[in-house]
Each structure stands twice: as C-alpha cells, then as structure tokens.
BATORBA-965550 format. One record per residue (C-alpha): residue number from 0; x, y, z; residue in three letters. Coordinates in pm, whole numbers. Layout:
N
   resi        X        Y        Z   resn
    NUM        X        Y        Z    Ala
...
//
This chain:
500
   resi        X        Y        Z   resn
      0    -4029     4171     4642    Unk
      1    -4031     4463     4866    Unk
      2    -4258     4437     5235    Unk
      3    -4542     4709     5034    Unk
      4    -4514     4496     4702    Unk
      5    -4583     4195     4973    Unk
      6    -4879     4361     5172    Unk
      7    -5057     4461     4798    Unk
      8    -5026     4175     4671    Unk
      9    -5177     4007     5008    Unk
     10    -5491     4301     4961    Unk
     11    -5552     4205     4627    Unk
     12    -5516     3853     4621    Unk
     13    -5618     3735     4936    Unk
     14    -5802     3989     5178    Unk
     15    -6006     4101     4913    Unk
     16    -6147     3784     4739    Unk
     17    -6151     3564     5110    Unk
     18    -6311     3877     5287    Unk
     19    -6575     3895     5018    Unk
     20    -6628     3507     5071    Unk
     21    -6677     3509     5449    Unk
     22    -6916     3825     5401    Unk
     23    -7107     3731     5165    Unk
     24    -7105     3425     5386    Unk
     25    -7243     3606     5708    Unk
     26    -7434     3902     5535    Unk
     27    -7674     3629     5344    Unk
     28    -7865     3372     5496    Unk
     29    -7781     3131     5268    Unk
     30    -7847     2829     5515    Unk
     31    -8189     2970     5674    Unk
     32    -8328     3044     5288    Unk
     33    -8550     2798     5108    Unk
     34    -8498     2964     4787    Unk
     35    -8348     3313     4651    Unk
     36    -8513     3243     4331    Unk
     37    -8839     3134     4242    Unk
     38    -8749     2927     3931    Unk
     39    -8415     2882     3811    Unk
     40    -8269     2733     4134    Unk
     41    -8480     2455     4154    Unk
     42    -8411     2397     3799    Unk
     43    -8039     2410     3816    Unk
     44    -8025     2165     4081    Unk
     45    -8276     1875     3934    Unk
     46    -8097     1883     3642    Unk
     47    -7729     1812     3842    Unk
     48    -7902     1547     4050    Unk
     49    -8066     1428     3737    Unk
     50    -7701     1409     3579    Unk
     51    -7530     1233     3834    Unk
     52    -7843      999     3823    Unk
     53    -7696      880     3491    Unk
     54    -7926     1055     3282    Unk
     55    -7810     1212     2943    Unk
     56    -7899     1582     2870    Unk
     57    -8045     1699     2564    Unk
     58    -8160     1313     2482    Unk
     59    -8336     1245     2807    Unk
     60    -8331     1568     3027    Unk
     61    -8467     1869     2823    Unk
     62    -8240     2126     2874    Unk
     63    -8227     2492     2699    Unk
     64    -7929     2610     2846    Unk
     65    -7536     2489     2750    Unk
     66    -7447     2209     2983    Unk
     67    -7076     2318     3147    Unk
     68    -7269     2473     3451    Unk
     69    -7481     2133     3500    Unk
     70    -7175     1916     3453    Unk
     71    -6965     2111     3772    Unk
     72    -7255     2169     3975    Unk
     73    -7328     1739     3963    Unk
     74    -6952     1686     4025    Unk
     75    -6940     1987     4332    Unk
     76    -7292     1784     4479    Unk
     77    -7136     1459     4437    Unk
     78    -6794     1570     4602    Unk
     79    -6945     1765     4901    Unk
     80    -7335     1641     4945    Unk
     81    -7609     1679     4802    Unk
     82    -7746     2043     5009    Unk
     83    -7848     2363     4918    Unk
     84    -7606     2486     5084    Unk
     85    -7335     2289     4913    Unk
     86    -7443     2442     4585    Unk
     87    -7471     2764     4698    Unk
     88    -7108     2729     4809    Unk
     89    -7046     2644     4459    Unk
     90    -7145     2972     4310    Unk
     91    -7075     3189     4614    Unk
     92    -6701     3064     4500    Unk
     93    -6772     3190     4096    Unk
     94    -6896     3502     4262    Unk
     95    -6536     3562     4446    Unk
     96    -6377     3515     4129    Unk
     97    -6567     3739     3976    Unk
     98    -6444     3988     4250    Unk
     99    -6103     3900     4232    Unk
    100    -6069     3961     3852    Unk
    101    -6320     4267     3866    Unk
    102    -6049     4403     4120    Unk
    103    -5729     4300     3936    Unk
    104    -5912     4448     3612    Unk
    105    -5956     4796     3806    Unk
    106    -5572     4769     3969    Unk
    107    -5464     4774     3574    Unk
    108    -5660     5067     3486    Unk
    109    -5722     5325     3803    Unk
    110    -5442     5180     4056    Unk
    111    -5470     5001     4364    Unk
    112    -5729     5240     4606    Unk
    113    -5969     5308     4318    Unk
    114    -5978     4951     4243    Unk
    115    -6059     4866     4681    Unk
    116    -6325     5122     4597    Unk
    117    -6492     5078     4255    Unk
    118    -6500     4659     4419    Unk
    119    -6653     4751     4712    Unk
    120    -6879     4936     4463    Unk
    121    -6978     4643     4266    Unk
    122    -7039     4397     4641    Unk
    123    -7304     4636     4711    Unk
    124    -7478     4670     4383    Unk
    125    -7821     4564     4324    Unk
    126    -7871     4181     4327    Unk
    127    -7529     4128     4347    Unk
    128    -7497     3976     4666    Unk
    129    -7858     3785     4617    Unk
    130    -7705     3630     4281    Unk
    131    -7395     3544     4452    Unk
    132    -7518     3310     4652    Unk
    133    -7819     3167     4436    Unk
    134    -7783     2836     4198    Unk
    135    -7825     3025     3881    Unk
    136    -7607     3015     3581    Unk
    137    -7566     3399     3492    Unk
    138    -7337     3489     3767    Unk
    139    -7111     3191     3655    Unk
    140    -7089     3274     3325    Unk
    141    -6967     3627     3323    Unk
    142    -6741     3558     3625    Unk
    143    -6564     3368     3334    Unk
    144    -6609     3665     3127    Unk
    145    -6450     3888     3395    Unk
    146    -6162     3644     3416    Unk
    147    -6100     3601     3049    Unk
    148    -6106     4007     3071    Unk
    149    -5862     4038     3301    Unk
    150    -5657     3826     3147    Unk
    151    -5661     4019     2827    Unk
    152    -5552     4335     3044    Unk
    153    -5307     4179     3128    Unk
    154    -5172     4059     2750    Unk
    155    -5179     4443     2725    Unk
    156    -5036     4533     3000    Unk
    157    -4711     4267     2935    Unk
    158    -4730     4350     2540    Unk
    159    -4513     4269     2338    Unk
    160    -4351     3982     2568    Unk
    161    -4325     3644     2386    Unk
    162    -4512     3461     2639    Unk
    163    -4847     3739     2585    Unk
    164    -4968     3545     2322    Unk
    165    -5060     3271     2546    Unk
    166    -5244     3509     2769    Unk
    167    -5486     3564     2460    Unk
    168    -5518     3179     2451    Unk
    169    -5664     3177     2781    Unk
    170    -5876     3443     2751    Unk
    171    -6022     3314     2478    Unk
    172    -6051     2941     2619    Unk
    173    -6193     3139     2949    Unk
    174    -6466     3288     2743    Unk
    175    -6568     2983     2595    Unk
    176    -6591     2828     2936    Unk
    177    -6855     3126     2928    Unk
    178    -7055     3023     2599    Unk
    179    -7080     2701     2751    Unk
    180    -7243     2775     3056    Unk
    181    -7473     3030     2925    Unk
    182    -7503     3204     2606    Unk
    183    -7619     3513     2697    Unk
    184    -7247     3663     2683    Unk
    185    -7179     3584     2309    Unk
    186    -7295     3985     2262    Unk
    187    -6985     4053     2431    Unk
    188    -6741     3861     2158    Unk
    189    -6741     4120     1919    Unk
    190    -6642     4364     2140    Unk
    191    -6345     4187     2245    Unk
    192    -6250     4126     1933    Unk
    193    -6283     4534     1852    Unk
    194    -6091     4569     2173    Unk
    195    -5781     4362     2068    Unk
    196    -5779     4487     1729    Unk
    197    -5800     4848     1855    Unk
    198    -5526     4824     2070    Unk
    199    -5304     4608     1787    Unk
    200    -5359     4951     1580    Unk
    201    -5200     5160     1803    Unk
    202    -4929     4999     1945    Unk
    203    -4774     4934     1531    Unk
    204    -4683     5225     1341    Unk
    205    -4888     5331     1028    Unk
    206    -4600     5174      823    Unk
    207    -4642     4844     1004    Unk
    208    -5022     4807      936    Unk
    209    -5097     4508      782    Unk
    210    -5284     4155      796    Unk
    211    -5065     4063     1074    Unk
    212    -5315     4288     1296    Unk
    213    -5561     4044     1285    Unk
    214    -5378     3723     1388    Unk
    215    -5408     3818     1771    Unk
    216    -5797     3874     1760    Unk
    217    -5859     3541     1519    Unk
    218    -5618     3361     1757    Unk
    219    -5826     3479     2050    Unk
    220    -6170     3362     1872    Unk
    221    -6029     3065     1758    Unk
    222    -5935     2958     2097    Unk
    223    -6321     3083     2192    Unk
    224    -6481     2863     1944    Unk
    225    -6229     2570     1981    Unk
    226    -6272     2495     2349    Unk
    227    -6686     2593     2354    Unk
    228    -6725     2305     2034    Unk
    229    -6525     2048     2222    Unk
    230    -6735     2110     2534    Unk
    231    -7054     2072     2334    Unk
    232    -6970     1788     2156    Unk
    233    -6876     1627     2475    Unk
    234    -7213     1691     2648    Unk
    235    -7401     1636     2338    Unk
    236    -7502     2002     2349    Unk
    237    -7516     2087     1974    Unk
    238    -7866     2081     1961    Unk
    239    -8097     2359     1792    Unk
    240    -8434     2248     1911    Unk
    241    -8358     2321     2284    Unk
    242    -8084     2544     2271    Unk
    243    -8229     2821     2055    Unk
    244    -8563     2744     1920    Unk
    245    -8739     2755     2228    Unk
    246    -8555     3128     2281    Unk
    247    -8614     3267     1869    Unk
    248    -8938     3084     1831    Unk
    249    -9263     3286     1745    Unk
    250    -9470     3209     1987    Unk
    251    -9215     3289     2290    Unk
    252    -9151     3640     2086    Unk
    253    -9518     3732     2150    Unk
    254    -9582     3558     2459    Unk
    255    -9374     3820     2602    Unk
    256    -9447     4182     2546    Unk
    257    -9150     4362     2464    Unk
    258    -9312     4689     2679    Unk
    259    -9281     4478     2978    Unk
    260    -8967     4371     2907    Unk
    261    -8829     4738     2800    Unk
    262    -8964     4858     3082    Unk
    263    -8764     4628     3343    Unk
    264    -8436     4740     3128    Unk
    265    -8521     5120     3166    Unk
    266    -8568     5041     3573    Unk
    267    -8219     4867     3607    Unk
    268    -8087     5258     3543    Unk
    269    -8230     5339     3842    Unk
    270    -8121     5077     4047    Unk
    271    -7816     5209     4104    Unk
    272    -7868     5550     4035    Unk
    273    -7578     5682     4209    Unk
    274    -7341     5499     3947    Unk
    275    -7516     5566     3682    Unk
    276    -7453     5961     3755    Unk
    277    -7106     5894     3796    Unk
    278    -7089     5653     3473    Unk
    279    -7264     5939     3292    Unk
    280    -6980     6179     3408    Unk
    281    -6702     5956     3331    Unk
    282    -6862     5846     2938    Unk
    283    -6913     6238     2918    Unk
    284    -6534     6283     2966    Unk
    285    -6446     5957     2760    Unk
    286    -6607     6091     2428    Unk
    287    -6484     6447     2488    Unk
    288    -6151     6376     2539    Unk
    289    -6134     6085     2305    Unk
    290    -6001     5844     2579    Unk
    291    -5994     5526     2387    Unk
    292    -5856     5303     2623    Unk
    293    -6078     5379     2892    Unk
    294    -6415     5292     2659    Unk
    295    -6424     4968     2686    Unk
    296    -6715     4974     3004    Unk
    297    -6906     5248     2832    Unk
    298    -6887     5051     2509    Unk
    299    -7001     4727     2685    Unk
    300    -7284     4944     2894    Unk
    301    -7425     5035     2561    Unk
    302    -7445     4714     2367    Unk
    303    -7605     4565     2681    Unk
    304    -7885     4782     2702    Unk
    305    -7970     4808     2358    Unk
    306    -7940     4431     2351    Unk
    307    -8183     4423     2669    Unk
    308    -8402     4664     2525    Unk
    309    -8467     4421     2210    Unk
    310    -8478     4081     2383    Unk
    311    -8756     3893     2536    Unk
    312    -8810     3777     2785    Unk
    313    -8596     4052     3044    Unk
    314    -8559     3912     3428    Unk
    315    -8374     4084     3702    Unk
    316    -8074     3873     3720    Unk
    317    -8022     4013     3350    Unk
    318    -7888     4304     3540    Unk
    319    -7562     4208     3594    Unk
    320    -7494     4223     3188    Unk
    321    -7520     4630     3298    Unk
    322    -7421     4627     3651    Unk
    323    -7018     4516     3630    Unk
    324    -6976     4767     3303    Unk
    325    -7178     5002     3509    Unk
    326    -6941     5012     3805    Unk
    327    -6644     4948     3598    Unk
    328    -6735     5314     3468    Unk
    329    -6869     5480     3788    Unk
    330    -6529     5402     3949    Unk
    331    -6341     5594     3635    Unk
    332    -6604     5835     3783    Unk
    333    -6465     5807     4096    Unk
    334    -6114     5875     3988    Unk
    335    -6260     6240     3789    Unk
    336    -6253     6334     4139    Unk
    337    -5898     6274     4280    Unk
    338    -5807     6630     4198    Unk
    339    -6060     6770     4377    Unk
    340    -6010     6589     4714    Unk
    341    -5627     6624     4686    Unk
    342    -5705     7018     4768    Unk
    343    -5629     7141     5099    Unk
    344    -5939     7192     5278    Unk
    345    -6170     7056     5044    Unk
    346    -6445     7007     5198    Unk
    347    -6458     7409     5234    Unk
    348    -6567     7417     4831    Unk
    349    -6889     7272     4879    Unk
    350    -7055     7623     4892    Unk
    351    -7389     7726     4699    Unk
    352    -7135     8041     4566    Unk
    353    -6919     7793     4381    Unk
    354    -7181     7604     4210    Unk
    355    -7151     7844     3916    Unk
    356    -6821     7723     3865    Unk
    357    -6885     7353     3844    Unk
    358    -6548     7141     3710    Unk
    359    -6571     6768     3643    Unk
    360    -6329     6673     3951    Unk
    361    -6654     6942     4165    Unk
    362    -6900     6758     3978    Unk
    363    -6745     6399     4073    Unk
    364    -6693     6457     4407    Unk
    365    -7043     6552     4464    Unk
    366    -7167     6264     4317    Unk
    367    -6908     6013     4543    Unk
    368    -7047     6191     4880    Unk
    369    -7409     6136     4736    Unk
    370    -7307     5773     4670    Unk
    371    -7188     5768     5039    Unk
    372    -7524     5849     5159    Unk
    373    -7663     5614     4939    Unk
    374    -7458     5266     5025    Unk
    375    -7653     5220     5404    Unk
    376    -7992     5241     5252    Unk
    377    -7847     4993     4956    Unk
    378    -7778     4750     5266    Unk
    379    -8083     4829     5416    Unk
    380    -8295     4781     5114    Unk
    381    -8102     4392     5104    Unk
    382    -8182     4320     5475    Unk
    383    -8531     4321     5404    Unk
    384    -8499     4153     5113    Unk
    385    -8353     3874     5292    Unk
    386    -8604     3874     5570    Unk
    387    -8842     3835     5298    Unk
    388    -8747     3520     5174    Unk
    389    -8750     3426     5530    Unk
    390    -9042     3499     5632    Unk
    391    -9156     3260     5313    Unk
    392    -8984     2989     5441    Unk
    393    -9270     2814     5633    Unk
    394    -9505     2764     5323    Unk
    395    -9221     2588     5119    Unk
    396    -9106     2392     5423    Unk
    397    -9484     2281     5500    Unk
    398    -9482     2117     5136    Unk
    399    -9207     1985     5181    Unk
    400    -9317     1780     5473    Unk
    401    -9627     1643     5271    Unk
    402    -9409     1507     5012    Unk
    403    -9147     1320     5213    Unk
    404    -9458     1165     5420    Unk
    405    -9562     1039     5122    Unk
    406    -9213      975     5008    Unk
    407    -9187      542     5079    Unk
    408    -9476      501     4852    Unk
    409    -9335      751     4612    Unk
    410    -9123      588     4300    Unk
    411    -9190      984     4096    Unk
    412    -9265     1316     4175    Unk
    413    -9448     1503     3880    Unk
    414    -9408     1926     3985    Unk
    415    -9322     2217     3789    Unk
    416    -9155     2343     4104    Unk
    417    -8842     2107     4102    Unk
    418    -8682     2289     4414    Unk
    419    -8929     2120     4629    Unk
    420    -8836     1764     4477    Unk
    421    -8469     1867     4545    Unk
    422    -8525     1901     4905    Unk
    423    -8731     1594     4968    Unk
    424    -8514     1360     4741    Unk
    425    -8756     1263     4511    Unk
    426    -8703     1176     4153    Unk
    427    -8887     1379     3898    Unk
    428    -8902     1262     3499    Unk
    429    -8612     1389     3319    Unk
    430    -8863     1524     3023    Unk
    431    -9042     1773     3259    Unk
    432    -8722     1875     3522    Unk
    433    -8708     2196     3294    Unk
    434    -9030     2369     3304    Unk
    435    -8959     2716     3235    Unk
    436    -9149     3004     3120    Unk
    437    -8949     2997     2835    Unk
    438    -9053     2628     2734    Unk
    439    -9393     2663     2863    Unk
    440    -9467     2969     2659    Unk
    441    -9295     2915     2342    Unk
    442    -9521     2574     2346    Unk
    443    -9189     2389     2346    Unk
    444    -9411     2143     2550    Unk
    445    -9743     2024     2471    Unk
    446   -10073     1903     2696    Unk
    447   -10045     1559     2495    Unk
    448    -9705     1533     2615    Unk
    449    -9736     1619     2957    Unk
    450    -9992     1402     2973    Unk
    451    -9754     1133     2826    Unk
    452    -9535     1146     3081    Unk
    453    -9829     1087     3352    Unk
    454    -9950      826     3208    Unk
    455    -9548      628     3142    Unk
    456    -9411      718     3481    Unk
    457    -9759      742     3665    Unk
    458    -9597      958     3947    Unk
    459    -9730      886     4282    Unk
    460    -9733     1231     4400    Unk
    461    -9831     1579     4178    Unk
    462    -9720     1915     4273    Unk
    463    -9807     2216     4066    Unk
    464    -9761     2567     4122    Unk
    465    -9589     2821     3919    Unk
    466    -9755     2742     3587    Unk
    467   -10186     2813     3533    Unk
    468   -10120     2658     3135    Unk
    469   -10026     2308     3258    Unk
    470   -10268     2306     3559    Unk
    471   -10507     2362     3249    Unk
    472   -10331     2138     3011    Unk
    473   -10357     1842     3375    Unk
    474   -10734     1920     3471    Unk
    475   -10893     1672     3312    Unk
    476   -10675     1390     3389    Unk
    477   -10629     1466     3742    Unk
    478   -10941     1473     3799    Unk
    479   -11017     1134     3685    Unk
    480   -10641      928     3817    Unk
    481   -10594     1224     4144    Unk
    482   -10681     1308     4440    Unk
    483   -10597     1669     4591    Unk
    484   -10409     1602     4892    Unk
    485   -10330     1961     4997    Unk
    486   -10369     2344     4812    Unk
    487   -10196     2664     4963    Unk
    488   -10147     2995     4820    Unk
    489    -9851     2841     4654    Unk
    490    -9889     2499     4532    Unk
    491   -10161     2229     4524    Unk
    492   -10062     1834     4607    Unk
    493   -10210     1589     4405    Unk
    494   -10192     1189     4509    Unk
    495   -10268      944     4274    Unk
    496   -10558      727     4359    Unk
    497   -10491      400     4632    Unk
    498   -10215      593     4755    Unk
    499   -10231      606     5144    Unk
//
C-alpha cells in the first residue's frame, strides 16, 4: 500500500469518523442539557432501566416500538453507568457510523474530495447534530440502513468476486438490525430490492436473462427477514396490538390532522434549502441524461416524501428519512460543478453578461458559493438552539429536586414525563413508562386503566405534564387520594396523602 493509499485510507477511516465524534462532542452540550427532546428521550431511557430491572417488554412494559434499540441501550447503561450522558455516548457512536458509511458510500460514487464535502454537508444539516446526540431510536436505525447501503456498494463495486455474495448477506442482516430497532425504514426495502435487481440486469447480457436475476435480491431479503424474526422472537416482539395497532388504528388516524402533518413535510424542503437547489439540479440532470446508477438518492428522496406526506403523525426527527438522500444528491450537485471551477480564472465568469448563457456546471457552482454563505448561519441557527435548551434547564432541574426529596418515602413514581424519573432514580410502573402521543391518542390507554395502575402500585409521588387527556382522565381521583405538592409552567407534583 502506497504512503497516499495510507494517508486516504487514514482520512476516511479514521480522521473523518473520530473528528466527527470529538466535534460533535465539543459543538453540543450534551453534558450541560437536561433534555434535547421533549418526549422520546425520557422514554427510551425508562424503558432500558426498566429492562435491566428484569422486566419483560411487550408483557409487562408497553412498548410500540421493536425492542433491538432497548436491548443495547440497557446493556451500554449497565456497562458504563447509568447517565445521560452515557446514553448519549451511545448514540453519538450510531451517529459516527452513520458518517463513516455516508462517507465511504460517497468515496464509491463521486471520489474521495466530493465525498469530505457532500459529509461535511450532511454534519451540518438540520437536526443532524441535535439527533446525534439525543436517546432516540431514528438516528440508530438508518445508521444501520446507511451501513447495510454501503455495504451493498460495495457488492457492486467487487462484482462478480465469489466472496460478493456474502456482502449481500450482510447488508441484508444490517438492515434487519434496522427493522428491529425501528420500523419506519421498511419503505426503503423495496427500493433495495429494485436497486439490486437493476443493477443484476445490466451487468448480464440480454441472452443471459433469466430467473437467476432474482436469487441476489431474494438472498438479500431473505437475510432481512431471517435475522429481524429471530430478533423478535427473542424479545418477544411479535406483537400486533403494540407494534402496529396503536400506529394504523382509527382513532390515532384522525387524532392527527394530516394538514398539520403535510405541512411539517412541505417545511423540511426548506430546511435546507441550499441542497435542495442543488438536489433539484442534479435529479434534473439524472432524468435527462438517463443516469441510472446515480438515482438511487433521488429515488429514495421521492418515496420519502410521498410516504411523509401520507403518514400521521409527522415530527421533526422524521427529517432525516429526507435529509441523508437529500445530501447524498446535493453532493452529485456538487460534482455538476467540477468543470466549471477547473477553468482558469473562474471566478471571472460570475458576470450579469453571462447569465444568458447559463450551463449546468454555471448553474452548480452558483448554487455551492450560495451554500457557502449559507453553512455559518446553519451553525448559528444551532447555537441558539442549544442555548435554548439551556436556558430550560433550571425548571426541569427544580423538579427534579422535589422528587428526590421525596425520594426515601418513595417506593413509585407515577409521571408521563419519564425523563424526570430517569434522573432522580425512581421506579415508574412498567404499564405507563410509554406514554406517547401515539398511545394516548389512539386511546391505546384508557382512564379505567390508568386509574388501575394508581390504585395497584399507589405511587407515592405524581408528576404530570405533557398530557391535558390523562390530567383529565386523573382529576377526580387525585383529588380525593393527592395532594398538589408543587405546579410550574411545566409540570404539577402530586403527593399522595400522609406522605411527609
């Protein structure tokens, strides 16, 4: 291996991926932060502490989400403590995988500088640093989807060596690592599956068409499928009720509008405006020129949106379904524009008299200096962001305080905010550790069972805040076994009566 070969593979496989860790690392407070999310962290970790508690998901912990991410996140607590910052270690690491295949995925198609670039690209990108660093599941499961990509690019790349066949293996056991720590991605299965198939077609002559094409696609799914069902039936995860009917149930369809949720899709277009131009500019070129190989982003973009645009409900971490295909595309964008800057004295075109002959390398490079403008503002825009959720930090810490002086007389903590029973240590029922909006909505959970789990556990202390239904579905019996401790603009602290 030759000293460049050396200091490339270095870039790529250790500069890039550790230098995204340690700025990720400095850039984000994750230490100072109570929470970078108002729901799903708290969530994600009382279910891990609830699992290493020795309670059994799906039977006693009510859990609508596949149970991989649960499973790791228990063992990563158990291994390292049990800290926020621990867990956000956890998926701070998914995140630099996610990098590190993103960029190896990019070296395959555009080469090694457009691949620095179009990563750099996707560091920056709206919520992506945020989600790297919070204990949600989304980020985790398509940094296995990136992974299992890249190692399909590479089957292609090393086709038709006898060993590429077990590249598709992995992929496809990647991917169901995906399915198995949320299902959100299975959209993206059938166009893999087109993918393979696609490029099967043309690397066989017409004569050698035949059956055979499809081996390498079923072999992929089957190794999907395989490793996802062995997972669930290990975790006991094959379970309609939770796993689906909360999410195609009636009620949750129309307890969320679909405007609101349209409208949040249309908005992630804009969020990072400056790819989008450049993605628009590079799909323009794709379907003109018939570039196949190249569609696979654009094709991805598309089914994401549309899918988006007919689901409910739509939150802003759903963004990064668009946001990798997004810059995946931009930075083919990027690459429109290598003619234009290999000119001598480019920077002499930009004139107002050679706008009326616009080419696509002009048009790119127009767009890459706008995107240069753009990026400080982008960093800007997550500085304040991040003084935001510090400047929050007293509120949440000042409820935190009431519950752990109430904590040696405490056996349960009944909240809807299970963040808050994270930090003070307190056990909360396994039946209500999920509360979502999902299972609140779609009625998944009833005021006669709520109340059913007061009245088994009788919980000490009561913390609600997130949810108006169950303060409504509580009133009643608070009233008559409660006392309200404490109310802020966030939460209001309930002890149960005799307790000092």
């Amino acid at each position: 291996m030759t000293n460049h070969k050396v200091k490339i593979f270095l870039l790529f496989n250790l500069l890039i991926p550790v230098g995204f860790f340690i700025f990720a690392l400095t850039f984000m407070p994750i230490k100072q932060v109570f929470q970078f999310d108002s729901s799903d962290e708290g969530i994600e970790l009382i279910k891990a502490i609830l699992y290493l508690d020795g309670f059994s998901m799906y039977t006693q912990v009510w859990n609508d989400q596949p149970p991989l991410s649960t499973v790791i996140l228990g063992f990563w607590l158990n291994l390292f403590g049990k800290s926020i910052y621990s867990a956000r270690l956890l998926t701070l690491t998914y995140a630099t995988m996610l990098v590190w295949s993103f960029s190896q995925t990019l070296r395959i198609y555009f080469g090694n500088l457009l691949a620095i670039i179009g990563t750099l690209m996707l560091i920056i990108s709206c919520n992506f640093l945020r989600l790297s660093v919070s204990v949600m599941i989304g980020l985790p499961s398509l940094a296995m989807v990136m992974l299992s990509i890249f190692i399909l690019s590479l089957y292609k790349q090393n086709f038709p060596h006898k060993n590429s066949q077990l590249l598709i293996l992995l992929s496809g056991v990647l991917f169901g690592f995906s399915l198995q720590i949320k299902l959100f991605t299975a959209f993206i299965i059938p166009l893999i599956l087109f993918d393979i198939i696609i490029f099967q077609v043309n690397k066989y002559n017409r004569q050698q068409l035949n059956w055979k094409v499809l081996l390498t696609p079923l072999l992929w799914l089957a190794a999907c499928l395989i490793v996802s069902l062995l997972i669930a039936i290990a975790w006991n995860s094959l379970n309609y009720e939770q796993l689906l009917q909360a999410r195609l149930s009636e009620e949750k369809i129309t307890a969320f509008l679909a405007k609101n949720s349209q409208i949040l899709t249309l908005s992630f277009l804009l969020q990072d405006f400056d790819y989008l131009l450049l993605a628009i500019l590079a799909s323009t070129v794709i379907i003109q020129k018939k570039q196949w190989k190249n569609s696979f982003p654009f094709i991805w973009l598309v089914i994401s949106f549309i899918v988006l645009m007919n689901h409910r409900p739509v939150w802003y971490h759903h963004y990064l379904l668009m946001s990798i295909p997004l810059t995946w595309l931009a930075t083919y964008g990027l690459q429109l524009s290598l003619d234009f800057f290999r000119q001598n004295k480019w920077y002499s075109k930009f004139k107002l008299a050679n706008f009326s002959q616009i080419t696509i390398p002009y048009l790119a490079a127009v767009l890459i200096i706008f995107a240069i403008f753009v990026t400080p503002i982008k960093l800007g825009v997550i500085l304040v962001e991040n003084h935001k959720y510090l400047e929050q930090n007293q509120n949440h810490i000042q409820l935190v305080d009431i519950l752990l002086k109430h904590k040696k007389y405490t056996n349960w903590l009944f909240t809807d905010y299970p963040i808050y029973a994270f930090y003070s240590g307190l056990p909360v029922p396994p039946e209500i550790a999920v509360l979502s909006h999902i299972r609140i909505e779609s009625n998944s959970i009833t005021a006669e069972q709520l109340i059913s789990v007061l009245q088994m556990y009788r919980p000490e202390q009561v913390l609600l805040c997130k949810s108006q239904t169950i303060q409504q579905y509580l009133s009643n019996y608070l009233n008559q076994n409660y006392v309200q401790n404490y109310k802020n603009s966030l939460c209001t602290h309930f002890l149960l009566k005799g307790i000092p």
